[in-house]
N, CA, C and O of each residue as an XYZ file, in Angstrom:
328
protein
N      10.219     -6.143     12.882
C       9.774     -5.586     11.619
C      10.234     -6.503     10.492
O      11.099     -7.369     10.621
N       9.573     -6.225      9.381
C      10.218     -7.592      8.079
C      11.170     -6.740      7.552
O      11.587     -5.650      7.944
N      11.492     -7.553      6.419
C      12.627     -7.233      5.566
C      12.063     -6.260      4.965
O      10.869     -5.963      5.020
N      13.304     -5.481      4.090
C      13.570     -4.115      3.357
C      12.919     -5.141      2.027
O      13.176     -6.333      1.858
N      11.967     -4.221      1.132
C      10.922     -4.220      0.580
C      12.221     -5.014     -0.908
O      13.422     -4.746     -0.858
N      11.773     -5.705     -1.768
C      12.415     -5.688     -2.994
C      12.182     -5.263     -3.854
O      12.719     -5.842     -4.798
N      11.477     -4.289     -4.176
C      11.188     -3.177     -4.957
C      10.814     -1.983     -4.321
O      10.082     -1.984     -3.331
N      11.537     -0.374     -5.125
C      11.661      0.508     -4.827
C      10.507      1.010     -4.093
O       9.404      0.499     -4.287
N      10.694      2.141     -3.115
C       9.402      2.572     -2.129
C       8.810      3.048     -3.868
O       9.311      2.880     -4.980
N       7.516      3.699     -3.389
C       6.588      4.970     -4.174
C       7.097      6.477     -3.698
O       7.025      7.140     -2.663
N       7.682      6.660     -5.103
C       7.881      8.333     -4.705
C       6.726      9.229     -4.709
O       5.860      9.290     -5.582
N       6.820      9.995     -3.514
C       5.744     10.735     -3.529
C       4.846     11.821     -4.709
O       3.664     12.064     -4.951
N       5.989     12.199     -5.154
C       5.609     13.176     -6.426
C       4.906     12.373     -7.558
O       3.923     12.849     -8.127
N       5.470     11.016     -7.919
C       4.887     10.155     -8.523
C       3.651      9.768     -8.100
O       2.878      9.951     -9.041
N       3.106      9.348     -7.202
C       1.901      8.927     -6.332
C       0.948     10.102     -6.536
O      -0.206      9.927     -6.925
N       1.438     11.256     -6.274
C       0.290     12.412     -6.384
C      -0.452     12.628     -7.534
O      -1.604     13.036     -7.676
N       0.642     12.190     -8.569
C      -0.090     12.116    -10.149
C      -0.936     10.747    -10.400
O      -0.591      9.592    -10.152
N      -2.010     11.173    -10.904
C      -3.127      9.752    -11.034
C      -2.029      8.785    -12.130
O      -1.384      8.875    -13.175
N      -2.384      7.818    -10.993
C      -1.399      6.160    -11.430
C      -2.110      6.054    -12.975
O      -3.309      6.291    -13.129
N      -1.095      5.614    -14.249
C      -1.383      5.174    -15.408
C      -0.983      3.351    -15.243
O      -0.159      2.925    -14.434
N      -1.588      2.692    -15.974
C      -1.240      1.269    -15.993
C       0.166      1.299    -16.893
O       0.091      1.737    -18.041
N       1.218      0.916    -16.465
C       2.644      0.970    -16.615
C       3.544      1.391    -15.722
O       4.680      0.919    -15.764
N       3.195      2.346    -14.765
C       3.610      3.176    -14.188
C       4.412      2.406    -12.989
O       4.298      1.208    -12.727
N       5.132      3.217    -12.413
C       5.642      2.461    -11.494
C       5.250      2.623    -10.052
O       6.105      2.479     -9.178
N       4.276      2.851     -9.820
C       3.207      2.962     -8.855
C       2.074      1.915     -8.588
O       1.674      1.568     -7.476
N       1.573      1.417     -9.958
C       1.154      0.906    -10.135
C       2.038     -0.557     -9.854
O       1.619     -1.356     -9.016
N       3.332     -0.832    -10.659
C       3.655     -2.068    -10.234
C       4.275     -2.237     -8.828
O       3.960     -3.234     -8.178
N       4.950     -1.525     -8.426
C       5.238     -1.584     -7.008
C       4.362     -2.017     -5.996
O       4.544     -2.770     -5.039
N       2.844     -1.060     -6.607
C       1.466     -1.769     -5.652
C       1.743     -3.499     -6.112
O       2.290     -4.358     -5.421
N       1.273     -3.617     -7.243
C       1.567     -4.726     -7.472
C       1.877     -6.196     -6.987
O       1.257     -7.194     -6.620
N       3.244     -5.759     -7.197
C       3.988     -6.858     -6.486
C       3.992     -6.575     -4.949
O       4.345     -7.510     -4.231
N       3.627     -5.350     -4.342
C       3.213     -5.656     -2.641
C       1.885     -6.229     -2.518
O       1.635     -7.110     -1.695
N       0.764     -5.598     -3.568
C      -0.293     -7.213     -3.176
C      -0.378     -8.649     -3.820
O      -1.302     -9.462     -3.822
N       0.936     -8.700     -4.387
C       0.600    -10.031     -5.261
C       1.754    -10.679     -3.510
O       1.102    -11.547     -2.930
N       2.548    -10.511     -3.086
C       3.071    -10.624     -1.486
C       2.525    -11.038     -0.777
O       2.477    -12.243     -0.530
N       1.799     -9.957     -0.091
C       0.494    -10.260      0.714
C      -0.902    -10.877      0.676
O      -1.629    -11.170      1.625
N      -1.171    -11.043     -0.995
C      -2.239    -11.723     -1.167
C      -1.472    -13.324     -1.027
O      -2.219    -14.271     -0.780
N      -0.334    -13.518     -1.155
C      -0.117    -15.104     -1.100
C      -0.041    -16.127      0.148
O      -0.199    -17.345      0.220
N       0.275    -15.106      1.125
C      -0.303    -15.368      2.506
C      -1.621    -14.838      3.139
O      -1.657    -14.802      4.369
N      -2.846    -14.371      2.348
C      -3.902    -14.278      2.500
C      -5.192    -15.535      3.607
O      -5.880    -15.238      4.584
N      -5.062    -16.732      2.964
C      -5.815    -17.511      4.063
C      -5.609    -17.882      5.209
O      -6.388    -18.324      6.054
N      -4.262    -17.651      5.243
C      -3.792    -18.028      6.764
C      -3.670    -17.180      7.663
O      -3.467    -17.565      8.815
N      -3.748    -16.039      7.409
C      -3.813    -14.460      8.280
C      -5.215    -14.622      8.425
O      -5.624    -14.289      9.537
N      -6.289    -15.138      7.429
C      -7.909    -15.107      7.586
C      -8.230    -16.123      9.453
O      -8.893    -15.929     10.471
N      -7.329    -17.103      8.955
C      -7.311    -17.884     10.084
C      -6.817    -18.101     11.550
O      -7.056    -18.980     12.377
N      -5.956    -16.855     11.570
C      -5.838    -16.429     12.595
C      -6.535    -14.813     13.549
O      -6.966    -13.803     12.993
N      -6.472    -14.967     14.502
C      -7.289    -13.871     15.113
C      -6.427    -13.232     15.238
O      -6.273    -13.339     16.455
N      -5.208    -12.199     14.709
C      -4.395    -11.550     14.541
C      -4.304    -10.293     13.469
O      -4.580    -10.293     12.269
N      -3.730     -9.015     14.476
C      -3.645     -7.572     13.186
C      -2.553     -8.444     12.448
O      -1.725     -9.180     12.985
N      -2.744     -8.186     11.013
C      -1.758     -8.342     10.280
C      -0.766     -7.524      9.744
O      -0.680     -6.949      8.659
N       0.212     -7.604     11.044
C       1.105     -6.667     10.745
C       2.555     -6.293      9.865
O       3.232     -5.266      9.882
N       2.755     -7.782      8.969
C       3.333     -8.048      7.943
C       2.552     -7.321      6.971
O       3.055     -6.564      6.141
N       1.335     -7.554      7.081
C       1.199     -6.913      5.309
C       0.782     -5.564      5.608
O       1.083     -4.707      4.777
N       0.255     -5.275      6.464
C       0.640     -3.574      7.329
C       2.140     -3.137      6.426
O       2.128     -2.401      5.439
N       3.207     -3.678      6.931
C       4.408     -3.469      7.140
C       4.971     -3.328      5.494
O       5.802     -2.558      5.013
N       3.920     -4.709      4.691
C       4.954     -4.199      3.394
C       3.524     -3.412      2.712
O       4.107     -3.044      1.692
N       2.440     -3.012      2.564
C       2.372     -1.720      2.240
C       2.905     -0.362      2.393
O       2.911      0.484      1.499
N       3.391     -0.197      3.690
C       4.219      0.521      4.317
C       5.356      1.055      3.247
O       5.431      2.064      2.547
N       6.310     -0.237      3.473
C       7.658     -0.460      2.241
C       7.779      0.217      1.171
O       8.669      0.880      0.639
N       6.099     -0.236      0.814
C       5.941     -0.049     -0.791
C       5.593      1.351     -0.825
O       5.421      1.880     -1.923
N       5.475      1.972      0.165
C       4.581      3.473      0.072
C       2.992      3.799     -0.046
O       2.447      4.900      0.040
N       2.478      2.676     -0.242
C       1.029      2.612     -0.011
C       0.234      3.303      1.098
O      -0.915      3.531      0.719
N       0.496      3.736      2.434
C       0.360      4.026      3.178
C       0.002      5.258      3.593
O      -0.734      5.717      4.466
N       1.009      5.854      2.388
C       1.328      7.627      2.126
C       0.735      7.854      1.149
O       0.519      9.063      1.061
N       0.313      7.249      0.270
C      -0.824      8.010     -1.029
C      -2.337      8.707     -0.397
O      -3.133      8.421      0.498
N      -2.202      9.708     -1.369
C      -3.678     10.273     -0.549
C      -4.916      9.620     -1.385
O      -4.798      9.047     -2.468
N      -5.943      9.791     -0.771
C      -7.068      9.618     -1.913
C      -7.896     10.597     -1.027
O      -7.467     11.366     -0.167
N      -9.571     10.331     -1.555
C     -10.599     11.688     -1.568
C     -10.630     11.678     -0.150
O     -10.080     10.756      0.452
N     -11.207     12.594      0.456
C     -11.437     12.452      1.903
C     -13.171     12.139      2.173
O     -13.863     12.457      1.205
N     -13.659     11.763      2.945
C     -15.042     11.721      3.129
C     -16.025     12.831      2.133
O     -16.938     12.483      1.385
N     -15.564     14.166      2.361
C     -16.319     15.248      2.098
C     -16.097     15.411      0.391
O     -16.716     16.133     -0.390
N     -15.046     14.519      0.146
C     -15.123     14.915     -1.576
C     -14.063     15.388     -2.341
O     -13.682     15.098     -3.475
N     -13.391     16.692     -0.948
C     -13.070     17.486     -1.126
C     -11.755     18.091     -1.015
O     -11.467     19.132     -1.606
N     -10.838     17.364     -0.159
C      -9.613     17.131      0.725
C      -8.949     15.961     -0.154
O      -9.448     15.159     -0.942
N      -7.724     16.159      0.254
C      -7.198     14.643      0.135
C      -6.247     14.330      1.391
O      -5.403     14.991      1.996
N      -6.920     12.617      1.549
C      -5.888     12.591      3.059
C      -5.163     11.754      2.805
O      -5.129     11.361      1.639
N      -4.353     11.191      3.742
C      -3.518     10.080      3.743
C      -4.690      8.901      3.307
O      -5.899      9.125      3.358
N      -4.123      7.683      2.896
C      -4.824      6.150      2.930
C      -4.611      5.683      3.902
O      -5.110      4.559      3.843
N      -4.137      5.833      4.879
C      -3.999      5.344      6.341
C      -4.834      6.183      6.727
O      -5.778      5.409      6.885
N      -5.273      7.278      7.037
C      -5.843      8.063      7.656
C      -7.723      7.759      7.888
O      -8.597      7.883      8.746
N      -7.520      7.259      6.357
C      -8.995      6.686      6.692
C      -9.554      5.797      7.065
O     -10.773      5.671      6.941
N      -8.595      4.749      7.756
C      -8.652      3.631      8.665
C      -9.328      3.786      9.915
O      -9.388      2.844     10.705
């Protein structure tokens, strides 16, 4: 598994409330895709799950935010709809 994330997970209670630009939801995403986008072409180039940047969305709490569910109507996990 990688290293312990360098910025704080996403608290859940925070996450449930729609992200404002400032927020710290917002930067935490952030800096986990400004991370993972910097090793972006070379994960393209291999035939491999990418389980580093799996791992630091994870960190960051990305994983656990809900959004809409298919029907509109629900909200599920963001993993869930994978």
């Amino acid at each position: 598994m990688s290293s312990p994330p360098s910025s704080p997970s996403i608290d859940r209670a925070d996450a449930r409330a729609a992200p404002r630009p400032g927020s710290a939801v917002l930067e935490t995403l952030g800096r986990a895709a400004a991370e993972i986008a910097r090793g972006a072409a070379e994960r393209d180039r291999r035939p491999a799950f990418p389980e580093q940047a799996f791992d630091r969305l994870e960190q960051a709490g990305a994983l656990g935010l809900t959004v809409p569910g298919a029907d509109g109507t629900r909200a599920v996990p963001f993993a869930a709809e994978w």
